[in-house]
Biopython code that builds the backbone (N, CA, C, O; Angstrom):
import numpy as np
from Bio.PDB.StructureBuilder import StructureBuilder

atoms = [
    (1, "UNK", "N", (290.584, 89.181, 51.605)),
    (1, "UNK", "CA", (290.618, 89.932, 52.837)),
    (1, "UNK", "C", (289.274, 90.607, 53.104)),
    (1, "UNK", "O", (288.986, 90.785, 54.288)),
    (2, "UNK", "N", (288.375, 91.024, 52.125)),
    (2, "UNK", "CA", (287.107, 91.900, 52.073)),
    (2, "UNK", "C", (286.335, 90.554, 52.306)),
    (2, "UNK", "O", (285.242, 90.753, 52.835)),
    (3, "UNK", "N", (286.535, 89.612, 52.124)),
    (3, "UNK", "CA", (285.406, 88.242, 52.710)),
    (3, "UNK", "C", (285.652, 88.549, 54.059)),
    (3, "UNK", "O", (284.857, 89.163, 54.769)),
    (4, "UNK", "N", (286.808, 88.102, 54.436)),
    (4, "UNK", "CA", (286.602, 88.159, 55.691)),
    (4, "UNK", "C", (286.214, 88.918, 57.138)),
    (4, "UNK", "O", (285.756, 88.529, 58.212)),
    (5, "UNK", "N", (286.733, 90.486, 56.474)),
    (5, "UNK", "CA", (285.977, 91.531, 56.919)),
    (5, "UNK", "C", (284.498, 91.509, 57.234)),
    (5, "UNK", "O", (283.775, 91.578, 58.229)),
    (6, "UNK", "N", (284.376, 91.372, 55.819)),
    (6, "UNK", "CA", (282.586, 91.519, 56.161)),
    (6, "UNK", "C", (281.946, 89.729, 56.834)),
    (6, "UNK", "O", (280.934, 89.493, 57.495)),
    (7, "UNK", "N", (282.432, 89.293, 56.602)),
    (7, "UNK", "CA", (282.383, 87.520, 57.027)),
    (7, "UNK", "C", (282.127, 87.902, 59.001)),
    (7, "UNK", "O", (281.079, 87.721, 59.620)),
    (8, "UNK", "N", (283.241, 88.358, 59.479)),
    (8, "UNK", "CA", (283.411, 88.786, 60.822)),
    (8, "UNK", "C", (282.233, 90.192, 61.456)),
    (8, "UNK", "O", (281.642, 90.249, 62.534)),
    (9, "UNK", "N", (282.230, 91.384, 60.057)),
    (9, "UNK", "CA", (281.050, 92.391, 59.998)),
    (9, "UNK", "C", (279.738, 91.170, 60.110)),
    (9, "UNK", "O", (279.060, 91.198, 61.137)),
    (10, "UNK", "N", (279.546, 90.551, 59.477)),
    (10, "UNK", "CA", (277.847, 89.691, 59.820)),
    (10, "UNK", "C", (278.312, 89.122, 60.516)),
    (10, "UNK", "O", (277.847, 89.912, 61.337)),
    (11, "UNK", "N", (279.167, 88.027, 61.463)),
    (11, "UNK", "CA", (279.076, 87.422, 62.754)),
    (11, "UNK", "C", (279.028, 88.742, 64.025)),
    (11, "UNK", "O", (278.726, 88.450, 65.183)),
    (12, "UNK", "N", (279.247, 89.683, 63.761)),
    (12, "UNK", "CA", (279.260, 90.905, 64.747)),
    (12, "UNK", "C", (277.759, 91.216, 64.828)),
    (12, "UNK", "O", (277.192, 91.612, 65.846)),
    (13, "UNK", "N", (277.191, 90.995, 63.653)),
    (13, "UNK", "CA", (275.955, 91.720, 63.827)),
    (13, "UNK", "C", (275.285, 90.657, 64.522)),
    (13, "UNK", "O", (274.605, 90.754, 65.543)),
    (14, "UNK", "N", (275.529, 89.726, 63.914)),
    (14, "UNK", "CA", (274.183, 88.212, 64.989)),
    (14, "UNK", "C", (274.718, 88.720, 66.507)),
    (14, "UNK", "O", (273.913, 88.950, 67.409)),
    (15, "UNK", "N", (276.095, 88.859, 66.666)),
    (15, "UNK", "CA", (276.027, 88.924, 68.082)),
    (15, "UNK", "C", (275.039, 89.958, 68.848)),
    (15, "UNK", "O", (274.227, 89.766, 69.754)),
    (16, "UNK", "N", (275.449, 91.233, 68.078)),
    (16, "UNK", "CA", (274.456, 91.995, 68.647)),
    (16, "UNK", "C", (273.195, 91.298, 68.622)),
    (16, "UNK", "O", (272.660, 91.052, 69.703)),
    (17, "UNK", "N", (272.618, 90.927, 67.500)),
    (17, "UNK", "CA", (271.243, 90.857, 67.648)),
    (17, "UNK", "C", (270.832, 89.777, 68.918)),
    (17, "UNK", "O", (269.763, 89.837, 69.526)),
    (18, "UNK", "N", (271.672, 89.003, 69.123)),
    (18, "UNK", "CA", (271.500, 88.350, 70.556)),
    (18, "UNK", "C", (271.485, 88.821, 71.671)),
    (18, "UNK", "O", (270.822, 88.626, 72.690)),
    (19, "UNK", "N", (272.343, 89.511, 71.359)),
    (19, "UNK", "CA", (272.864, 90.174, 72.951)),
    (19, "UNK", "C", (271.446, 91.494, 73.021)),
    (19, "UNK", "O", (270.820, 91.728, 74.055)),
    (20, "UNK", "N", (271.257, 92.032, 71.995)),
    (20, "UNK", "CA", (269.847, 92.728, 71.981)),
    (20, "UNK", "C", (268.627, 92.129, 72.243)),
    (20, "UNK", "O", (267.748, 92.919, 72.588)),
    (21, "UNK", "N", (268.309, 90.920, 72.177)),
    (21, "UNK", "CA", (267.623, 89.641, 72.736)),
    (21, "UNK", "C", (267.431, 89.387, 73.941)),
    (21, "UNK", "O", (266.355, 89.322, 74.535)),
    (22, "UNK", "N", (268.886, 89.179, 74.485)),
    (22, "UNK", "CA", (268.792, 88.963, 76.021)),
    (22, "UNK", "C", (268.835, 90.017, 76.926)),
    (22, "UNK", "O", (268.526, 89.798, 78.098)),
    (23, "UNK", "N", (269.259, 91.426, 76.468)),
    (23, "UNK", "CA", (269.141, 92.690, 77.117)),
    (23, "UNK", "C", (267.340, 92.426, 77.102)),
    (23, "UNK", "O", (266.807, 92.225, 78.193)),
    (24, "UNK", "N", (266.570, 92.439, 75.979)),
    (24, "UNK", "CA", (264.967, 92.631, 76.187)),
    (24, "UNK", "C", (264.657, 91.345, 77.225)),
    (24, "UNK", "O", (264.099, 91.417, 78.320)),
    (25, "UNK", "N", (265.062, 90.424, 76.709)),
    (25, "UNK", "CA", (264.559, 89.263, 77.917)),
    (25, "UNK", "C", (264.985, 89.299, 79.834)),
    (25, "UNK", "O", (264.459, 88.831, 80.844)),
    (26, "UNK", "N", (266.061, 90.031, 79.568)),
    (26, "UNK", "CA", (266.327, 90.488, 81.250)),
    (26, "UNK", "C", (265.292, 91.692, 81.480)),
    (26, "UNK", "O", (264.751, 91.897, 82.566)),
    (27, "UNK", "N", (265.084, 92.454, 80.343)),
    (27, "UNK", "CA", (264.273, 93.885, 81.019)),
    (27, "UNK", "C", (262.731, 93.551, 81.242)),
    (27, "UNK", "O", (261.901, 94.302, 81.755)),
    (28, "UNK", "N", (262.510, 92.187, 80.719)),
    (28, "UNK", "CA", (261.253, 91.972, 80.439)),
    (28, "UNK", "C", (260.889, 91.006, 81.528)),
    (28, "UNK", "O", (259.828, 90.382, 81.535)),
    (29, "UNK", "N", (261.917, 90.902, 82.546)),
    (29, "UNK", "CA", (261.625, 89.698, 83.780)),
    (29, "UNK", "C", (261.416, 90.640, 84.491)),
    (29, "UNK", "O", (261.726, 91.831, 84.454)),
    (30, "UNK", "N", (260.351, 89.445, 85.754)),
    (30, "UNK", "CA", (259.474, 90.257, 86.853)),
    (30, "UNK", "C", (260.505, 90.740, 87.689)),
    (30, "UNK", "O", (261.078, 89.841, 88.304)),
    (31, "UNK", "N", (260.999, 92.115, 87.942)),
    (31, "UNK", "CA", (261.728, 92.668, 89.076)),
    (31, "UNK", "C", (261.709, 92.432, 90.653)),
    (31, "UNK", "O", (262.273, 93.044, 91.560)),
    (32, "UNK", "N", (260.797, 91.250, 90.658)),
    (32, "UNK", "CA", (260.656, 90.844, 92.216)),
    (32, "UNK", "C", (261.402, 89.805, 92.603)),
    (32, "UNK", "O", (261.323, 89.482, 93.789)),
    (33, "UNK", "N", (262.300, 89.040, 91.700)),
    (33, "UNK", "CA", (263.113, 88.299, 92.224)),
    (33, "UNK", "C", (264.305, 88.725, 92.840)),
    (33, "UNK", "O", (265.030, 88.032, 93.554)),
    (34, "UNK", "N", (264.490, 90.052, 92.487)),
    (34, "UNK", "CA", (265.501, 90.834, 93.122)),
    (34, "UNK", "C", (265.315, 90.660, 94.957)),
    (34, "UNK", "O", (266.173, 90.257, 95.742)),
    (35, "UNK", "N", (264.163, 91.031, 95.208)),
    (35, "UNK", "CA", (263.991, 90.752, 96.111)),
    (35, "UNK", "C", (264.475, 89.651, 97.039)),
    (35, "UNK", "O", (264.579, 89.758, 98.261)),
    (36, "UNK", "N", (264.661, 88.947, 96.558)),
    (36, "UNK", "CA", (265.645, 87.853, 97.189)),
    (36, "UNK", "C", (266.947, 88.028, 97.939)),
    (36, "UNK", "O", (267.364, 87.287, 98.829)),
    (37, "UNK", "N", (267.682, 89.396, 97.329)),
    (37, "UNK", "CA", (268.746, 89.328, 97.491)),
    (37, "UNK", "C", (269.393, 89.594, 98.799)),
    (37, "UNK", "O", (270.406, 89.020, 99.200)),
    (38, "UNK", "N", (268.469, 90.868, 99.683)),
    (38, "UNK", "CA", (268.675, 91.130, 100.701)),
    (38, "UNK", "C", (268.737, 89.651, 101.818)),
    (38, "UNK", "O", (269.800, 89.503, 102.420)),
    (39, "UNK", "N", (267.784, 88.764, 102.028)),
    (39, "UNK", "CA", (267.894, 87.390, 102.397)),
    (39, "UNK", "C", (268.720, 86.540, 102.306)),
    (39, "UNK", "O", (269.026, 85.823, 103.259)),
    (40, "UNK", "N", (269.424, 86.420, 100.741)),
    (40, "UNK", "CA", (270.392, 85.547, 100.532)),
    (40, "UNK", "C", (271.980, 86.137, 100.804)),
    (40, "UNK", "O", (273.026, 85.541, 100.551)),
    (41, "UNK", "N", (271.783, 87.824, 101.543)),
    (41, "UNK", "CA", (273.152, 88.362, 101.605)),
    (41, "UNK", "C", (273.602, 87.922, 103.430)),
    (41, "UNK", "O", (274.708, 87.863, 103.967)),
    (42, "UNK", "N", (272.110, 87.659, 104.025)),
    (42, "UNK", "CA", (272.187, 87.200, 105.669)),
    (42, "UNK", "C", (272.826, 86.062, 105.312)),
    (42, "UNK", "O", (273.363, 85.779, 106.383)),
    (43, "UNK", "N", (273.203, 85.050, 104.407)),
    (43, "UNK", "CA", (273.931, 83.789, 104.833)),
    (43, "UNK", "C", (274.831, 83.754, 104.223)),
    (43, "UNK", "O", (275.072, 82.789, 103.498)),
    (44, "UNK", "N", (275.960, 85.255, 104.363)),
    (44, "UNK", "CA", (276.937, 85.526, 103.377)),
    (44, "UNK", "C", (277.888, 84.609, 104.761)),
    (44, "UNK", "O", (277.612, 84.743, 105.953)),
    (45, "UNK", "N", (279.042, 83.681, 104.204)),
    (45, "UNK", "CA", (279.873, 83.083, 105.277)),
    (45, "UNK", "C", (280.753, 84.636, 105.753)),
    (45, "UNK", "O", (280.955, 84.915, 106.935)),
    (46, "UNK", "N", (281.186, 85.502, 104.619)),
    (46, "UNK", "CA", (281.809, 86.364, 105.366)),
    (46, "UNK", "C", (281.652, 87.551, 105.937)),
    (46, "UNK", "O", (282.498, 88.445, 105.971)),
    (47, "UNK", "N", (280.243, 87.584, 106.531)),
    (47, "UNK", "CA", (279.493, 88.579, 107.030)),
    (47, "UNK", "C", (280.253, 89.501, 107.969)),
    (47, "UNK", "O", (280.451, 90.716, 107.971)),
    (48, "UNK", "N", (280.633, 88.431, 108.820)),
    (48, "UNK", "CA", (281.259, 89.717, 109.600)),
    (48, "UNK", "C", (282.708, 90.547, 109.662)),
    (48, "UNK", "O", (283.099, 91.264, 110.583)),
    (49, "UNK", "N", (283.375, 90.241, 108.428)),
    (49, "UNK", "CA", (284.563, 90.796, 108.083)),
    (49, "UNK", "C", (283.691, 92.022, 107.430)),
    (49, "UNK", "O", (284.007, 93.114, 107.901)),
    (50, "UNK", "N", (282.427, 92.066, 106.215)),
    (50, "UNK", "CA", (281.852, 92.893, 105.804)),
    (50, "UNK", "C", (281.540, 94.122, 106.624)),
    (50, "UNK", "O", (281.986, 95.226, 106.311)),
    (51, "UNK", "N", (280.779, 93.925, 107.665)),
    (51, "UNK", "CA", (280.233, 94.657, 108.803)),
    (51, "UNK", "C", (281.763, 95.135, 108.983)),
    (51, "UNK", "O", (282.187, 96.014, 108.234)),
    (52, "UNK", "N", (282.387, 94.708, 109.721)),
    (52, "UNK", "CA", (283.598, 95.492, 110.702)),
    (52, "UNK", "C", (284.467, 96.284, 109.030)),
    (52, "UNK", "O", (285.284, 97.187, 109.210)),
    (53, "UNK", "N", (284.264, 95.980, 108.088)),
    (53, "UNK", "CA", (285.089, 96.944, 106.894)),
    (53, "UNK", "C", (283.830, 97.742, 106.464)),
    (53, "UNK", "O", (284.085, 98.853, 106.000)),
    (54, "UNK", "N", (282.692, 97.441, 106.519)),
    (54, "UNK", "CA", (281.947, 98.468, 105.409)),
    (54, "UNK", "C", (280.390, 98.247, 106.488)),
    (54, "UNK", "O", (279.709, 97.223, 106.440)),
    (55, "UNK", "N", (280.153, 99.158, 107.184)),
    (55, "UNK", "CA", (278.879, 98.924, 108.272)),
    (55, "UNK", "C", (278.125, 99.579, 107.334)),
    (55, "UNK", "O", (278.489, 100.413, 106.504)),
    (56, "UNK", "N", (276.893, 99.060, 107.574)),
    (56, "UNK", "CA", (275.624, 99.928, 106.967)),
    (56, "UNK", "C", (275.661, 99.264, 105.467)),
    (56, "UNK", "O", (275.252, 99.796, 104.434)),
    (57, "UNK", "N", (275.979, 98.568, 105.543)),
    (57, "UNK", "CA", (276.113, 97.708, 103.860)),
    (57, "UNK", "C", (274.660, 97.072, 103.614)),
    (57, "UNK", "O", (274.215, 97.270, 102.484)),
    (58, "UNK", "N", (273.581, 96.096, 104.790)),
    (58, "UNK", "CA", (272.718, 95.503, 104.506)),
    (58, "UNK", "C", (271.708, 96.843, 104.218)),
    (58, "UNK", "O", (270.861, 96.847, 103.325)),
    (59, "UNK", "N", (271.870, 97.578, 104.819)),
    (59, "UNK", "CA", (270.468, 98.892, 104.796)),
    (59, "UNK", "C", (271.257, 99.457, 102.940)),
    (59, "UNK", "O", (270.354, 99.535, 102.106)),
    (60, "UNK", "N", (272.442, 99.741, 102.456)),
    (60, "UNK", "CA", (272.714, 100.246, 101.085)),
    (60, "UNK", "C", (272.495, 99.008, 100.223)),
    (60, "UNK", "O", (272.480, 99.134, 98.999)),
    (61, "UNK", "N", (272.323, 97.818, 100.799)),
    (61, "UNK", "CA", (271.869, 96.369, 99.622)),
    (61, "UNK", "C", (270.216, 96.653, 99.556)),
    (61, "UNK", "O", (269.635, 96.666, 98.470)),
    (62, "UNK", "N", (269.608, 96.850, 100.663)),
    (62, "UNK", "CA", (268.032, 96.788, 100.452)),
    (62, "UNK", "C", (267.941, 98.262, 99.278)),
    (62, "UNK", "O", (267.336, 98.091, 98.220)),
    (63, "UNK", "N", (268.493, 99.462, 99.537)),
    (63, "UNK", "CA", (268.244, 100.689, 99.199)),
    (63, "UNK", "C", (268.450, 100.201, 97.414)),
    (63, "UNK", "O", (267.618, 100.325, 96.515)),
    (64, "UNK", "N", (269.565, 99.744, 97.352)),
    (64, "UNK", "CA", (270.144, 98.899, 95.893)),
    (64, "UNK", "C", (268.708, 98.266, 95.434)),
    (64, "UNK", "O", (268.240, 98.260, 94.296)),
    (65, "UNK", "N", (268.308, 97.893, 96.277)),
    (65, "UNK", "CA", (267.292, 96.328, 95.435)),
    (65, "UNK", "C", (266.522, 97.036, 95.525)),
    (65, "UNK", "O", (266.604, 97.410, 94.355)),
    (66, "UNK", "N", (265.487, 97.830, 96.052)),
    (66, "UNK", "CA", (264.466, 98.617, 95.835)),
    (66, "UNK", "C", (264.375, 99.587, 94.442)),
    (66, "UNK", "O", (263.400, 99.744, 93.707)),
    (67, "UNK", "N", (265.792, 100.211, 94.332)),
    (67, "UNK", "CA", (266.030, 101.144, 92.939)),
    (67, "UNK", "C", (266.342, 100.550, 91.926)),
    (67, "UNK", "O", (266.536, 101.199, 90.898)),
    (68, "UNK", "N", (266.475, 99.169, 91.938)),
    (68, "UNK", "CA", (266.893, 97.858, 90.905)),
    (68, "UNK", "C", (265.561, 97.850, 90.374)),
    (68, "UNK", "O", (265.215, 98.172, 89.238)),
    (69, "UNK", "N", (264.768, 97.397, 91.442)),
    (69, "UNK", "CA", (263.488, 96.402, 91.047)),
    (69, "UNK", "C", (262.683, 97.686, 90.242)),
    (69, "UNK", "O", (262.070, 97.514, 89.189)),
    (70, "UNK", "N", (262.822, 99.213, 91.050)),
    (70, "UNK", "CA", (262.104, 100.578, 90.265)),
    (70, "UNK", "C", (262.353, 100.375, 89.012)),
    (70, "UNK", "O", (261.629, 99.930, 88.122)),
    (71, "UNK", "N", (263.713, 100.824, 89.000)),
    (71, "UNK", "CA", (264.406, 100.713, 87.043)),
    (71, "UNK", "C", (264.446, 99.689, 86.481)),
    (71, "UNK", "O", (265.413, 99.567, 85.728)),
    (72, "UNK", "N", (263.799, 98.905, 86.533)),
    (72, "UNK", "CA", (263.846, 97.547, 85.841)),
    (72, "UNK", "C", (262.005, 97.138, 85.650)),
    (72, "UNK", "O", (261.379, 96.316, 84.980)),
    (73, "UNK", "N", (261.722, 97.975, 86.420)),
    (73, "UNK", "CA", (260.224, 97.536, 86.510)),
    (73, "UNK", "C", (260.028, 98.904, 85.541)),
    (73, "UNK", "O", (259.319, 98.475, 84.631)),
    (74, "UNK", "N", (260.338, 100.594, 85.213)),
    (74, "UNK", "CA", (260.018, 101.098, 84.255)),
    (74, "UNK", "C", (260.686, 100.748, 83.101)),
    (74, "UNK", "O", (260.069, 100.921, 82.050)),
    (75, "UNK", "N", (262.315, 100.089, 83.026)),
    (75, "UNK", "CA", (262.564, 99.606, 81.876)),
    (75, "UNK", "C", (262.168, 98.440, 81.053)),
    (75, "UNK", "O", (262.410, 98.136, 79.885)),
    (76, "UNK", "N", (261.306, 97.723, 82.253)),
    (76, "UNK", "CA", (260.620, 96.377, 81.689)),
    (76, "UNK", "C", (259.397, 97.340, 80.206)),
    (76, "UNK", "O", (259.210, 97.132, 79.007)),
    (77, "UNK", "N", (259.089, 97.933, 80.794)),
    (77, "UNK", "CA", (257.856, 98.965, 79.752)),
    (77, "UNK", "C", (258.087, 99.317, 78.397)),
    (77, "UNK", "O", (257.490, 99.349, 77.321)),
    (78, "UNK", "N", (259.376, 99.608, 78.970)),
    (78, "UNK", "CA", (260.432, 100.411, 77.402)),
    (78, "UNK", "C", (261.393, 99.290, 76.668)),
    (78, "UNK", "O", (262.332, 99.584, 75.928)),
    (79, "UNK", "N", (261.008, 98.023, 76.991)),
    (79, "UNK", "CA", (262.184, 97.040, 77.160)),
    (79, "UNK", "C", (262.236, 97.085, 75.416)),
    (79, "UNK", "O", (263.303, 96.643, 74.992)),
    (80, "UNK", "N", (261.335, 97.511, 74.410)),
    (80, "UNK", "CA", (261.736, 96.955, 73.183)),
    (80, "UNK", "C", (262.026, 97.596, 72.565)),
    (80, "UNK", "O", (262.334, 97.300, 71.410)),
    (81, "UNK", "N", (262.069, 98.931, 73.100)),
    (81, "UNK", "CA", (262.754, 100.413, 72.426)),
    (81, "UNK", "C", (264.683, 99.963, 72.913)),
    (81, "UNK", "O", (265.795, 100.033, 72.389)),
    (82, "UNK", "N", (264.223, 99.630, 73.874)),
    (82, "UNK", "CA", (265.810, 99.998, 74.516)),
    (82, "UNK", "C", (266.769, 98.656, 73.896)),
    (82, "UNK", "O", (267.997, 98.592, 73.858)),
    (83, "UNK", "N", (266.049, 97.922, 73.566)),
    (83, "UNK", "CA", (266.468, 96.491, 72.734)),
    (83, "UNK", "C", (266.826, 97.051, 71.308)),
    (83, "UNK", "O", (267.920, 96.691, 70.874)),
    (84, "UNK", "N", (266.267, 97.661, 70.724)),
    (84, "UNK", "CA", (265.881, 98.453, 69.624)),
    (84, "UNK", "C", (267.193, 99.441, 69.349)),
    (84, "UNK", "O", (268.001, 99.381, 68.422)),
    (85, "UNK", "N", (267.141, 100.242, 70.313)),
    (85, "UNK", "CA", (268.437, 101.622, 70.105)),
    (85, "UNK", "C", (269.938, 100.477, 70.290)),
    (85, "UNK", "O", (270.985, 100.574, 69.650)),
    (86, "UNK", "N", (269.608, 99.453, 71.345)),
    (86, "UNK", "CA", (271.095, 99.069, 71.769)),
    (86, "UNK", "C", (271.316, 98.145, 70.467)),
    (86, "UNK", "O", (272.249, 98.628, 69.826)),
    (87, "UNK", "N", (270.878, 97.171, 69.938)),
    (87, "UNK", "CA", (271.203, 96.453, 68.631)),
    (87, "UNK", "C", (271.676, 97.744, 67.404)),
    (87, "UNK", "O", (272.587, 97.703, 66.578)),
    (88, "UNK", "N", (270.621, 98.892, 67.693)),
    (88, "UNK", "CA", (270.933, 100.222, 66.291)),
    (88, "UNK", "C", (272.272, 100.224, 66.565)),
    (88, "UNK", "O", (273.008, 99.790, 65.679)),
    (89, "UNK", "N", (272.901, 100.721, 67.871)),
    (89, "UNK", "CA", (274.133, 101.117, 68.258)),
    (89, "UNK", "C", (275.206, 100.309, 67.569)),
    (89, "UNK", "O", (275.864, 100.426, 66.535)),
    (90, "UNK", "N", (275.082, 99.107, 68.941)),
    (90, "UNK", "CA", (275.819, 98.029, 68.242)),
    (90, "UNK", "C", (276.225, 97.415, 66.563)),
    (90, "UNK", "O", (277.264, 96.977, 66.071)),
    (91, "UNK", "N", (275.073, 97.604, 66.123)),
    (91, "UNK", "CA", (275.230, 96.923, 64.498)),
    (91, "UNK", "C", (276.207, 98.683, 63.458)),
    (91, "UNK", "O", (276.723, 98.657, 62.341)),
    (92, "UNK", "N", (276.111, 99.713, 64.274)),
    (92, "UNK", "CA", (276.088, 100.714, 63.628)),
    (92, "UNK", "C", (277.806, 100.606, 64.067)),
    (92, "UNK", "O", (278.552, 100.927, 63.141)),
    (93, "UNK", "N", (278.323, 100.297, 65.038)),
    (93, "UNK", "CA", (279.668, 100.425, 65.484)),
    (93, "UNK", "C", (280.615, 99.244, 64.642)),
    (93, "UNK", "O", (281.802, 99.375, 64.344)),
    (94, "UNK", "N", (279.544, 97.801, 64.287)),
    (94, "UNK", "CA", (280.644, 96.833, 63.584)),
    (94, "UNK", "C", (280.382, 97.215, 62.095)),
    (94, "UNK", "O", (281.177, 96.637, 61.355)),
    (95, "UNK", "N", (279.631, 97.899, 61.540)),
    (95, "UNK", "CA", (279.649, 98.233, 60.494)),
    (95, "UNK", "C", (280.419, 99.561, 59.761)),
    (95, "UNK", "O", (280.856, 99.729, 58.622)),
    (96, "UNK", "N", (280.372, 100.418, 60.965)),
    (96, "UNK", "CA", (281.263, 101.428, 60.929)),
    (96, "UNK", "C", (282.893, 100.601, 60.791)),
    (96, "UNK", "O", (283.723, 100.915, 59.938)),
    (97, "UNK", "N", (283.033, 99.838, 61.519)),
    (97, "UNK", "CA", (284.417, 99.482, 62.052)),
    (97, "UNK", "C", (284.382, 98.062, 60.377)),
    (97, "UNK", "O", (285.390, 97.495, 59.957)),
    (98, "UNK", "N", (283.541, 97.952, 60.045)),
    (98, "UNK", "CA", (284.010, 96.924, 58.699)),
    (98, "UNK", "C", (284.260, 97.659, 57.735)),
    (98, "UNK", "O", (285.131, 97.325, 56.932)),
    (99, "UNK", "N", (283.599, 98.757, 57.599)),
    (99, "UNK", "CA", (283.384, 100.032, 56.356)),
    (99, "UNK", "C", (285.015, 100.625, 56.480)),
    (99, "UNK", "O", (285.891, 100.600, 55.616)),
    (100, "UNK", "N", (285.064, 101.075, 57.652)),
    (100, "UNK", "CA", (286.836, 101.462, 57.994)),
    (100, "UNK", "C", (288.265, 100.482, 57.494)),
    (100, "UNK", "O", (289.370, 100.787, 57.045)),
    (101, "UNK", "N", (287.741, 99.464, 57.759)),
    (101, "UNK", "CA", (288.508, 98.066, 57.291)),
    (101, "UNK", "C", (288.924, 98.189, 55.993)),
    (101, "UNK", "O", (290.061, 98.196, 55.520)),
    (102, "UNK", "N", (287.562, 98.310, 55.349)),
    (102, "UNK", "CA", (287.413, 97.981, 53.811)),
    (102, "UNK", "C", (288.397, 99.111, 53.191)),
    (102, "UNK", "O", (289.308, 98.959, 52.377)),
    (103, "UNK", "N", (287.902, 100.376, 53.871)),
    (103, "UNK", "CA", (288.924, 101.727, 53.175)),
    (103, "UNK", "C", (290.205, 101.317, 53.243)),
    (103, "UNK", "O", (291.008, 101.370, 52.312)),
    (104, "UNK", "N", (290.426, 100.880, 54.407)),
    (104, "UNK", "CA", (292.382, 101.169, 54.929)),
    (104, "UNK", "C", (292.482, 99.898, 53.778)),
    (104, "UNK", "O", (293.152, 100.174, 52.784)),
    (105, "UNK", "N", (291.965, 98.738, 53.822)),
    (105, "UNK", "CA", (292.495, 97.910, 52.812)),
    (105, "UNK", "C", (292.406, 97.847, 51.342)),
    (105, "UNK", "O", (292.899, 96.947, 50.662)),
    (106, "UNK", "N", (291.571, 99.127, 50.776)),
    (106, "UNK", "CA", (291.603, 99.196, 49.387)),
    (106, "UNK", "C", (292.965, 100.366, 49.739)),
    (106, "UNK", "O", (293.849, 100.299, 48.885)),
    (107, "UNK", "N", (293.095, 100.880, 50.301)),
    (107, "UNK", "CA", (293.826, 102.266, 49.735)),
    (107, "UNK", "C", (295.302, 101.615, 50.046)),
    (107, "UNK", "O", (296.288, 102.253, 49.678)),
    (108, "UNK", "N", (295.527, 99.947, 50.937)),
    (108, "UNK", "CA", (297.006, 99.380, 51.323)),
    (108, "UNK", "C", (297.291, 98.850, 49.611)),
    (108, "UNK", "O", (298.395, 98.889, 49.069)),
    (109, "UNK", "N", (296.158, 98.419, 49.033)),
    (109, "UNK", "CA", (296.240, 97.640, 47.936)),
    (109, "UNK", "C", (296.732, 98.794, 46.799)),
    (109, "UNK", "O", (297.679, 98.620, 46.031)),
    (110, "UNK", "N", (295.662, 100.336, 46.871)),
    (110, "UNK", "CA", (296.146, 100.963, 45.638)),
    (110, "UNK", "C", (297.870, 101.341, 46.072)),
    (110, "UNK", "O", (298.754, 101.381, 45.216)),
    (111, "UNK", "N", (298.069, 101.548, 47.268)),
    (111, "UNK", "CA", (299.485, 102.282, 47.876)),
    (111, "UNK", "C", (300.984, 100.895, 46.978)),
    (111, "UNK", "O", (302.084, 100.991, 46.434)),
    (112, "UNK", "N", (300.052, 99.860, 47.340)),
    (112, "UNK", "CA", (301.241, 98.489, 47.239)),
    (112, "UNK", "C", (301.246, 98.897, 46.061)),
    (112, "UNK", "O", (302.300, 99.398, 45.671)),
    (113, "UNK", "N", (299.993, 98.816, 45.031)),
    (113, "UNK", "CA", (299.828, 98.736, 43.374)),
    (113, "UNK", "C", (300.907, 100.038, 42.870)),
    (113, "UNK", "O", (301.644, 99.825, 41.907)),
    (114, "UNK", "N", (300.939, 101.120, 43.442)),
    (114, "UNK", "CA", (301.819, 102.450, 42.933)),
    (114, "UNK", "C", (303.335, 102.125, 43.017)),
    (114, "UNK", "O", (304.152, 102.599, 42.227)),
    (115, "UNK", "N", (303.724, 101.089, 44.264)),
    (115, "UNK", "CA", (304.817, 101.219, 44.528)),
    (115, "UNK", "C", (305.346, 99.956, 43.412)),
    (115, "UNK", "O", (306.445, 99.885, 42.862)),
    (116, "UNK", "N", (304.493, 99.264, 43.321)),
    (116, "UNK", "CA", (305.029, 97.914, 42.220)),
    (116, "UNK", "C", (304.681, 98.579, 41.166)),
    (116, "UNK", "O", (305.758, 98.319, 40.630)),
    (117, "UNK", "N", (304.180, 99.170, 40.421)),
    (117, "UNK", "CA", (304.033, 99.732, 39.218)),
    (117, "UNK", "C", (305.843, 101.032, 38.898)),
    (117, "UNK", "O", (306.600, 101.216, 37.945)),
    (118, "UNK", "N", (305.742, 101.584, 40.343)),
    (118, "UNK", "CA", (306.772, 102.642, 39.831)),
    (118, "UNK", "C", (309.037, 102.215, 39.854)),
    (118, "UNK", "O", (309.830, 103.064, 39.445)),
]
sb = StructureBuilder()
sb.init_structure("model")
sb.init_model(0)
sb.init_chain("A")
sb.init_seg("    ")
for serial, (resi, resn, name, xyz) in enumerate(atoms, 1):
    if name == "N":
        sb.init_residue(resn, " ", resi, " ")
    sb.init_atom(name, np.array(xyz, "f"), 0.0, 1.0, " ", f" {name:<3s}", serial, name[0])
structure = sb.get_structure()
């Protein structure tokens, strides 16, 4: 049972370390493709159900993509710190959560061992 714990504890951690990978590789792309988006929202087919439920939506999409492309263009800077803390996090939560495992299942084993012994 402790194989597999920790077996699942190291497939948890590669994940993070990927997913900490592609968090730096998104923070580390040019924020101007965002730019696109306002353009590609004019050939939305359901534009004008949008408008008549939610007006003022294209002026809060540009306002969106402007504060996108900001925070992404200062997090591009910080991108390997923030890659850095989020893998710490992550690897610190499946290891916490394997370490927890390991307790509850030594102390099911000494609990079983008392009750078959007595």
């Amino acid at each position: 049972m402790l194989i597999l714990i920790w077996s699942l504890a190291a497939l948890g951690i590669a994940l993070c370390a990927l997913l900490a990978w592609a968090l730096y590789a998104l923070l580390r792309m040019d924020p101007a493709w965002l730019g696109d988006l306002p353009g590609l929202a004019q050939r939305l087919p359901w534009q004008e159900g949008l408008d008549h439920f939610f007006p003022g939506w294209e002026e809060l999409l540009r306002w969106a993509v402007e504060a996108a492309q900001w925070l992404l263009g200062w997090a591009g800077s910080a991108a390997p710190v923030v890659a850095w803390v989020f893998f710490a996090l992550c690897a610190s939560f499946v290891l916490a959560g394997a370490g927890l495992l390991t307790l509850s299942v030594k102390l099911l084993r000494k609990a079983s061992a008392r009750r078959a012994s007595a």
